[in-house]
C-alpha positions in Angstrom: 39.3 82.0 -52.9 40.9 85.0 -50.9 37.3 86.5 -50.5 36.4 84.0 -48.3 37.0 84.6 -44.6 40.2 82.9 -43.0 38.4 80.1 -40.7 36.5 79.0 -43.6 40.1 78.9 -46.1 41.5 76.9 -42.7 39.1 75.0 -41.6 39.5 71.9 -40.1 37.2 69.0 -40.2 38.2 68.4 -36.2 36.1 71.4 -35.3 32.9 70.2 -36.9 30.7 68.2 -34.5 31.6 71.1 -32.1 30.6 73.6 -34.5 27.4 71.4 -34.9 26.7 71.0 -31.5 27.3 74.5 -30.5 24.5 75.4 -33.3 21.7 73.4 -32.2 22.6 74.3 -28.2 22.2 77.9 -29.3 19.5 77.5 -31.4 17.4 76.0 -28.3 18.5 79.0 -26.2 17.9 81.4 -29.0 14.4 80.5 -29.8 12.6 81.8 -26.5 15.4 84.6 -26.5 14.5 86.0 -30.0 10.5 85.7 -29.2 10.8 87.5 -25.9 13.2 90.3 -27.1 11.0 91.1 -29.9 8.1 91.7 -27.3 10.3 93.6 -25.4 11.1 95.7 -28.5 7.6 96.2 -28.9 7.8 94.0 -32.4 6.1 90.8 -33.0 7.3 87.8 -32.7 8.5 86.9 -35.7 10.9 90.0 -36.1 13.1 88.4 -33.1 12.9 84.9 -35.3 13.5 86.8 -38.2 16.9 88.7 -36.4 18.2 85.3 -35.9 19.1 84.1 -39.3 20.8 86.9 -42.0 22.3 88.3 -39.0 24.4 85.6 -37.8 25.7 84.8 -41.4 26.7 88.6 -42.1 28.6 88.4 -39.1 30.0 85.1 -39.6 31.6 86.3 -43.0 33.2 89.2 -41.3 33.5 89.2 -38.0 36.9 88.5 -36.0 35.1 86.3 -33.2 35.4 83.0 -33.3 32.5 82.2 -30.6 30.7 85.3 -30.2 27.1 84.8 -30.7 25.1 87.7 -32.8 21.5 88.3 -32.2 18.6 89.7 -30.1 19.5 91.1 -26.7 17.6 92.5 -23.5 19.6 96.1 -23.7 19.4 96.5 -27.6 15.6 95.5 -27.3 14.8 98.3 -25.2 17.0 100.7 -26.7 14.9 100.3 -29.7 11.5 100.4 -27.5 12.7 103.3 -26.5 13.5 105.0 -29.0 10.0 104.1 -31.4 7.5 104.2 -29.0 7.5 108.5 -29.5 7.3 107.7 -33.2 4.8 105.0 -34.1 2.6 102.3 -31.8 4.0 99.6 -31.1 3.3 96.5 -32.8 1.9 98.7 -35.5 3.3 98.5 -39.1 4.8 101.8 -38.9 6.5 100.9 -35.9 7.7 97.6 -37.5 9.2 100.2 -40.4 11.0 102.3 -38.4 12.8 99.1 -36.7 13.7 98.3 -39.8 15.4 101.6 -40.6 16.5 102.0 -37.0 18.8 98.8 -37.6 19.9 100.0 -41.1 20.9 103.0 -39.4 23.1 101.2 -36.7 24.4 99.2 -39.3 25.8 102.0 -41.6 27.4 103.5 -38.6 28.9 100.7 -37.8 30.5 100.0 -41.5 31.5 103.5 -41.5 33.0 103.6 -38.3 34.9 100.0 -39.8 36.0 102.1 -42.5 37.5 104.9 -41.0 39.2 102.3 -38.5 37.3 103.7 -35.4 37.6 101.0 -33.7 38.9 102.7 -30.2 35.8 104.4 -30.0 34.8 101.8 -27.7 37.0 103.3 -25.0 34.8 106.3 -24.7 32.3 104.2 -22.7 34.1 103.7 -19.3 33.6 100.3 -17.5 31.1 101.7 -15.0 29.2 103.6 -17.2 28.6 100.8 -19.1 28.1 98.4 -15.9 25.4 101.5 -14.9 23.8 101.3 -18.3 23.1 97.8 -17.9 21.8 97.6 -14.6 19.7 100.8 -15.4 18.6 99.1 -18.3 17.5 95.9 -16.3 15.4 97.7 -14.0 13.4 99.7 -16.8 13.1 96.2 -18.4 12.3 94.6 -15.5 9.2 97.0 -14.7 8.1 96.8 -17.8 7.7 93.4 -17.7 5.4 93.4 -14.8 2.3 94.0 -16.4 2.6 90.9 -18.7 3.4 88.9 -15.0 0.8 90.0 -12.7 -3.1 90.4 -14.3 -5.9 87.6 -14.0 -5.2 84.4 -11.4 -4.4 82.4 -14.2 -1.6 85.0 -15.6 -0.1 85.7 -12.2 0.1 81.8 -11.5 2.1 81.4 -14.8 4.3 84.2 -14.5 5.5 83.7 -10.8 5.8 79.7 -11.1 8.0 80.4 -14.3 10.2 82.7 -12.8 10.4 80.5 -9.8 11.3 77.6 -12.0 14.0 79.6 -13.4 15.6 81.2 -10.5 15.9 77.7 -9.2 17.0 75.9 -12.4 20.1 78.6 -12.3 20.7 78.2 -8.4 20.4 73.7 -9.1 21.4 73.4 -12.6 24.8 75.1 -13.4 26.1 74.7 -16.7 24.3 74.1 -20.0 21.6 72.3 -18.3 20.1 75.7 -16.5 21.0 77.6 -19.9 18.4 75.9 -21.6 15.6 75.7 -18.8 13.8 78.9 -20.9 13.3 76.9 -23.0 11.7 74.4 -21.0 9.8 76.5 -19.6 8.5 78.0 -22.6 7.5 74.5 -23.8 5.9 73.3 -20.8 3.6 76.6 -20.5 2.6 76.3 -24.2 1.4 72.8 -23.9 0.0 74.1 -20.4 -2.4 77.0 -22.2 -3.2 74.7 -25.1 -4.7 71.7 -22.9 -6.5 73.8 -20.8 -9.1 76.7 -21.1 -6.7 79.6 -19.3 -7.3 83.1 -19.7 -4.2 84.4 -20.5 -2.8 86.6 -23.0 -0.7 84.2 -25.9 1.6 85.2 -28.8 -1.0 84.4 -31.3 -0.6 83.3 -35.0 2.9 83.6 -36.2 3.5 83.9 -40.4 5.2 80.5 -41.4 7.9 81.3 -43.7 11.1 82.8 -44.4 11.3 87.1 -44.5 10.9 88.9 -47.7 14.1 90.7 -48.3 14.0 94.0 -49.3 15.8 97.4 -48.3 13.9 100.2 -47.0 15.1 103.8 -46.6 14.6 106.2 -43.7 12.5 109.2 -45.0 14.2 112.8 -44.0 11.9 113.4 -41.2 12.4 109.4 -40.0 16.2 109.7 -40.5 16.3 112.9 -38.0 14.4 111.4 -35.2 16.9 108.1 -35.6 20.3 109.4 -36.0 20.8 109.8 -32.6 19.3 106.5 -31.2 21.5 104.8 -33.8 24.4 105.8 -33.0 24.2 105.3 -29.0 23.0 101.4 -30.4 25.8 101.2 -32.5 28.3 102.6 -29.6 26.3 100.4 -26.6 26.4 97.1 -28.9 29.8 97.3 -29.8 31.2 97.1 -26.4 29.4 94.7 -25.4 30.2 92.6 -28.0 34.3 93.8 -28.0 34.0 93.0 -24.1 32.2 89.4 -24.8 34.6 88.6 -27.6 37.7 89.5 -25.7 36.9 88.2 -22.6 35.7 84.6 -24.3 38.8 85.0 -27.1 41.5 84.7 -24.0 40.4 81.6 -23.0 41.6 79.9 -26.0 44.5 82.8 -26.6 42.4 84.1 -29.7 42.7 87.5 -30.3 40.0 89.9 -31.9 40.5 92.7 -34.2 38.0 96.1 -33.4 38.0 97.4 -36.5 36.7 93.9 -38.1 34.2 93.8 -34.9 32.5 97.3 -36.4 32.4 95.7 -40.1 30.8 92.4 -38.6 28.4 94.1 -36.6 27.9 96.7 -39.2 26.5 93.6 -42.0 24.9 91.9 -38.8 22.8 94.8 -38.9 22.4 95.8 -42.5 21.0 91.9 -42.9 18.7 92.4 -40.1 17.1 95.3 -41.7 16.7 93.5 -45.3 14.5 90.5 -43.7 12.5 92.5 -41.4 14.3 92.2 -38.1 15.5 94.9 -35.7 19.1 95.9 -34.0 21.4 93.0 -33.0 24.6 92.1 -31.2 26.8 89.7 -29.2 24.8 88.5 -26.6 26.9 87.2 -23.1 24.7 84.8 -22.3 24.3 82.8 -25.7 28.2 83.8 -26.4 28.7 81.6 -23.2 26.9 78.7 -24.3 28.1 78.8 -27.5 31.8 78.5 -26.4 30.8 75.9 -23.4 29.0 74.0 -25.6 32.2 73.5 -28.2 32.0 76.2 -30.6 35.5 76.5 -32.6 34.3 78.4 -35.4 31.3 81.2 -36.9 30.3 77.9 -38.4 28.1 77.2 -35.3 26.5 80.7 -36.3 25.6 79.6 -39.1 24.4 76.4 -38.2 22.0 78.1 -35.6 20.8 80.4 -38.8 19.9 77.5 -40.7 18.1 75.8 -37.7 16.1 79.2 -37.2 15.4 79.1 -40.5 14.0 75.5 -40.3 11.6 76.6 -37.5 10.3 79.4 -39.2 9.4 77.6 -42.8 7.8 74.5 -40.4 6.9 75.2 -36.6 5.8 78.7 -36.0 2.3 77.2 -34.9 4.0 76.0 -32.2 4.4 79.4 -31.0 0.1 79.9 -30.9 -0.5 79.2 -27.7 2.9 81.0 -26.0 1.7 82.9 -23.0 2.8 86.1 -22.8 3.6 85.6 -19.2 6.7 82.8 -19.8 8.3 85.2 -22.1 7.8 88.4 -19.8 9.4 85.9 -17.0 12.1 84.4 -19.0 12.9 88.5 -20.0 12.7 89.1 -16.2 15.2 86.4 -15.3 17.6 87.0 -17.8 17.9 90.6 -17.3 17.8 90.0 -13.4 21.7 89.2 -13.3 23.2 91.9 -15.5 22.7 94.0 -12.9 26.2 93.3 -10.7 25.9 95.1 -7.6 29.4 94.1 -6.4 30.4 95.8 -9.3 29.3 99.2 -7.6 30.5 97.9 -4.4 34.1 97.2 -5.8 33.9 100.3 -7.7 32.9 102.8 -4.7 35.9 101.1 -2.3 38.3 101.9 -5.4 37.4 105.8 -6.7 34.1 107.6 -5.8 33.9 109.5 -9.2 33.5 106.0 -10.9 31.1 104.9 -8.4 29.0 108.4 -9.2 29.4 107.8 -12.8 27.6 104.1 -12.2 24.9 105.5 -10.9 24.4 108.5 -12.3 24.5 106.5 -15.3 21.8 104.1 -13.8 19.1 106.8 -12.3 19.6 108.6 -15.6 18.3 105.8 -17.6 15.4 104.7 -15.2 14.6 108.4 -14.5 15.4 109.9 -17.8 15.2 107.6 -20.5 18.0 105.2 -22.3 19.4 107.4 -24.4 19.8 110.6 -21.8 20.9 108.1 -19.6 24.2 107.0 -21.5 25.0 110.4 -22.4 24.7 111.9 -18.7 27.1 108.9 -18.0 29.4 109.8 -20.6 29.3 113.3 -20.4 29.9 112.9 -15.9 33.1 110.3 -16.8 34.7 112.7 -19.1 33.6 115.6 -17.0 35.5 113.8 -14.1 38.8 113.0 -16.6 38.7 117.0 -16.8 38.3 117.4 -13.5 40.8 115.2 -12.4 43.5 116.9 -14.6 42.8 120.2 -13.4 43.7 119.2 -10.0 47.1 117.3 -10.5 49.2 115.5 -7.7 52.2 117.7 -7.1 54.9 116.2 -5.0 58.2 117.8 -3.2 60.4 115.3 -3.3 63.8 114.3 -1.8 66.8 112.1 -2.3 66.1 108.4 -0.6 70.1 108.4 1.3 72.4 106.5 -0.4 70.2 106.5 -4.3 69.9 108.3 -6.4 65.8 107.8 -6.5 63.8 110.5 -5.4 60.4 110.0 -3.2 57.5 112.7 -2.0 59.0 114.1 2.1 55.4 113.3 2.8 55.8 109.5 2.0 59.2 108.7 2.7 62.6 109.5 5.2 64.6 111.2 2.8 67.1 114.2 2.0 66.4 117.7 1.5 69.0 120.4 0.2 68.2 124.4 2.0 67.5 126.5 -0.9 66.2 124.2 -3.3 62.6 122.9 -4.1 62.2 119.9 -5.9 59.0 119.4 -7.3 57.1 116.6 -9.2 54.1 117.4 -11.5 52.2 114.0 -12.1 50.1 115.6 -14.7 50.3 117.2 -17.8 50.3 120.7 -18.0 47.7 122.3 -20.1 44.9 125.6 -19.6 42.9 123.7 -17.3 45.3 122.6 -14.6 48.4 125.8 -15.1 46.6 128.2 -13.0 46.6 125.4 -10.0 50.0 124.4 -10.7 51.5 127.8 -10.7 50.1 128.6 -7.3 51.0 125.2 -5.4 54.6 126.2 -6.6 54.5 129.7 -5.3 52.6 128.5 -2.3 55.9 125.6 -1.8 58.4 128.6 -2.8 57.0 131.3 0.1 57.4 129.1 2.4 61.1 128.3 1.3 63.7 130.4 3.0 66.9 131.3 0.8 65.5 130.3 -1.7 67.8 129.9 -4.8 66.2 127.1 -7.4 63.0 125.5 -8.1 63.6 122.1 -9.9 60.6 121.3 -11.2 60.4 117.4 -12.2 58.7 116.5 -15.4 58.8 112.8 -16.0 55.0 112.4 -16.1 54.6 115.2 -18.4 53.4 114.3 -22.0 52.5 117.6 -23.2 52.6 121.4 -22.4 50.0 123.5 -24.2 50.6 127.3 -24.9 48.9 128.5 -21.9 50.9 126.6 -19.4 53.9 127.6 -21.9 52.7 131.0 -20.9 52.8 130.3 -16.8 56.1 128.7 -17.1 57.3 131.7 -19.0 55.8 134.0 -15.9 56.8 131.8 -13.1 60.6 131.9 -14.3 60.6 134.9 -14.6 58.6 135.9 -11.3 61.6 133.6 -10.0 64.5 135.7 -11.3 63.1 138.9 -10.0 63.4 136.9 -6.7 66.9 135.9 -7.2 65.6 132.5 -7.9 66.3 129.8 -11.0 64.0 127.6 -12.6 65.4 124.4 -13.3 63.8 121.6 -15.1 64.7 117.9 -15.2 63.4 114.9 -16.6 61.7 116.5 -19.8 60.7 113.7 -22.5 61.8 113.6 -25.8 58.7 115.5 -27.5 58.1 118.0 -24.8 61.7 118.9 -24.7 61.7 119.4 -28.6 58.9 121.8 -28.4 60.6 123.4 -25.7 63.3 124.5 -27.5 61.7 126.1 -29.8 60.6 128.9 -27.3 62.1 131.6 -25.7 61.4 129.6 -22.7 63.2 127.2 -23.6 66.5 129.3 -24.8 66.5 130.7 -22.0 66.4 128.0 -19.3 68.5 125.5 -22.1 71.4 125.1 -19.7 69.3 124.2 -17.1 67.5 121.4 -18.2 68.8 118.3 -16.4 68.3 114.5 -17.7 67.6 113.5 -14.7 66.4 114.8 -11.0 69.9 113.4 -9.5 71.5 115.2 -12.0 70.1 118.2 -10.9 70.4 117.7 -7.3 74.6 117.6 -7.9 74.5 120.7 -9.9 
């Protein structure tokens, strides 16, 4: 029985009417979620339904989360909008293929990335880039939305009321109760177009029954136009779901593990390509409810897969008479909040670069597309790491009186010694930043009369590359021609055995100091 995951060898028969009742909660939230994401992928709407059942068992048997809920979601939706609608029309069976493959893709990545333990990957998308993706994201959704809100009388009326009732059932009914009013909504304007005569656009005949499982492969030319798409799904969907999982996991002191995260996601994916459906994740919203509502296990997953599966082998002609409008609002609504404002706000006060990486990351999306839009983001936060390195803080320091701790003269009242620079490098030193901390030194050194030592402070060094090897090497000796030493103090552990290696190093070995006091006294 090892084969079987760990909550299922531990389970406790405590944890099942909250595993139960988490299901069914879900499973009324995920219904109009799963139909109005599949819309917004450009799908019908029995691909969401059809994402809603294989899906959350994969991840269920491996998975770390014990309440993250896998499925559907606004920003993987139009990710894969976005990346079809060049390829095939929408809602054409073509397009439905290349879904397919587009998940299969994501999911292989994912399992490969599991694999090879990649799991830190996720820290390549910084918090605002990712916070700029998603409100980018929610404004593309948004407007494209519109069109299914605003046409005849009829369609306008049912579009604006149901986003009115929504808005309000969030602002009046906190907690589970104004989690489930899309649902409500989507019942109350079904019944609405079937009793009367309303010109309005309506999901049409869904197919009753369970998905045909079966495995299709991307052909060459279909595998080169995905690639790309499927990995920026993979990365996006990931840390959303390592954010939602963590974030939900240290309520109850649950910890979960990235690399099991990728593998989970990774079969969450691979399932939803075998019966039909399109890329998944863990959604925030529906992980929310899940946990509110009592979930203790991936046993509430599954629950909520069976119940799916119920609706689709016996009430998809419930579904005929769904306006089109309800499910563009409910999209509208939901996608309305993930874009945090204050999180720019709280962001620009902070550091500027992150705020530009938020936004840049947000116009690129709107202006360029999804998939431009996450790599300008990327590419402007590591850009800006680069940046920041090449211009390190460099601090000349002095002895507070009476300690032996040493603070920047700019900062603090403290005590200089004629002749000797003491100077603090809070970076390390490598090709891109050498040239700019060679000349603040010589700058600090010219304006130093007498001088007979430079001290230079490396306790927030963790590495020095061969070209800054190099401008040490020059400076000292630049130093010496001066009637000047170079001193160095503080040097860690790694650096300093590297050091030695080097003429450098034997040359300046008897004036390497453990620490700064250390080399103030000699």
């Amino acid at each position: 029985m090892k084969w079987l995951p760990g909550w299922i060898r531990s389970y406790k028969a405590a944890s099942l009417p909250g595993d139960l009742t988490a299901g069914l909660i879900v499973t009324v939230m995920l219904i109009p979620q799963s139909l109005a994401y599949a819309m917004l992928a450009g799908l019908p709407p029995q691909a969401g339904l059809y994402a809603s059942i294989l899906p959350l068992i994969a991840y269920a048997a491996l998975g770390s989360s014990m309440t993250l809920a896998v499925g559907p979601v606004a920003v993987l939706s139009l990710m894969t909008a976005s990346a079809l609608a060049p390829l095939a029309a929408p809602g054409s069976p073509e397009y439905a293929a290349l879904a397919v493959q587009l998940a299969l893709l994501s999911g292989v990545l994912l399992l490969v990335f599991s694999a090879l333990r990649l799991g830190f990957i996720a820290q390549f998308l910084s918090q605002p880039v990712v916070a700029g993706f998603i409100a980018g994201s929610a404004i593309l959704i948004v407007l494209s939305q519109l069109k299914h809100v605003v046409g005849s009388p009829a369609t306008t009326a049912l579009g604006l009321g149901t986003i009115a009732f929504l808005l309000a059932a969030r602002i009046g009914l906190p907690g589970l109760a104004g989690k489930l009013a899309p649902m409500a909504a989507i019942v109350a304007t079904t019944a609405l177009t079937a009793a009367l005569p309303l010109e309005v656009s309506v999901v049409g005949a869904v197919p009753r029954g369970l998905p045909d499982l079966a495995l299709a492969l991307p052909a060459p030319q279909a595998l080169a136009a995905l690639w790309l798409p499927a990995l920026l799904l993979s990365l996006v969907g990931f840390v959303e779901s390592v954010s939602v999982g963590r974030s939900l996991g240290a309520k109850r002191g649950e910890r979960i593990a990235p690399d099991r995260e990728l593998a989970g996601l990774g079969a969450a994916n691979v399932a939803a390509a075998v019966s039909g459906g399109f890329p998944v994740t863990g959604g925030f919203a529906r992980s929310v409810v899940n946990f509110a509502a009592g979930a203790n296990t991936p046993l509430a997953g599954i629950v909520c897969a069976a119940l799916m599966a119920g609706v689709l082998a016996g009430a998809t002609g419930w579904f005929h008479s769904l306006p089109h409008a309800a499910l563009a609002a409910t999209i509208i609504v939901a996608v309305s909040s993930l874009i945090e404002w204050h999180v720019l706000r709280d962001i620009w006060r902070y550091d500027r670069g992150d705020a530009l990486a938020f936004l840049a990351t947000a116009a690129g999306v709107v202006v360029l597309g999804v998939e431009q839009g996450v790599i300008a983001g990327v590419a402007l936060s590591l850009g800006l790491i680069v940046w920041r390195a090449s211009r390190p803080h460099i601090a000349l320091v002095g002895r507070v009186p009476g300690t032996e701790h040493f603070r920047n003269v700019e900062r603090h009242e403290v005590q200089t010694l004629p002749g000797v620079l003491a100077v603090r490098v809070d970076e390390s030193l490598f090709f891109g930043n050498a040239a700019a901390v060679r000349e603040r030194i010589e700058q600090l050194a010219a304006a130093e009369p007498g001088l007979r030592r430079v001290l230079l402070i490396l306790s927030a060094v963790n590495h020095i590359d061969a070209t800054a090897l190099g401008m040490l090497g020059e400076l000292e000796r630049e130093l010496a021609a001066r009637g000047a030493q170079l001193c160095l103090a503080e040097v860690k552990g790694p650096v300093m055995d590297r050091l030695m290696r080097t003429e450098l190093g034997a040359r300046i070995k008897e004036r390497v100091f453990l620490s700064t006091h250390q080399g103030f006294q000699a």
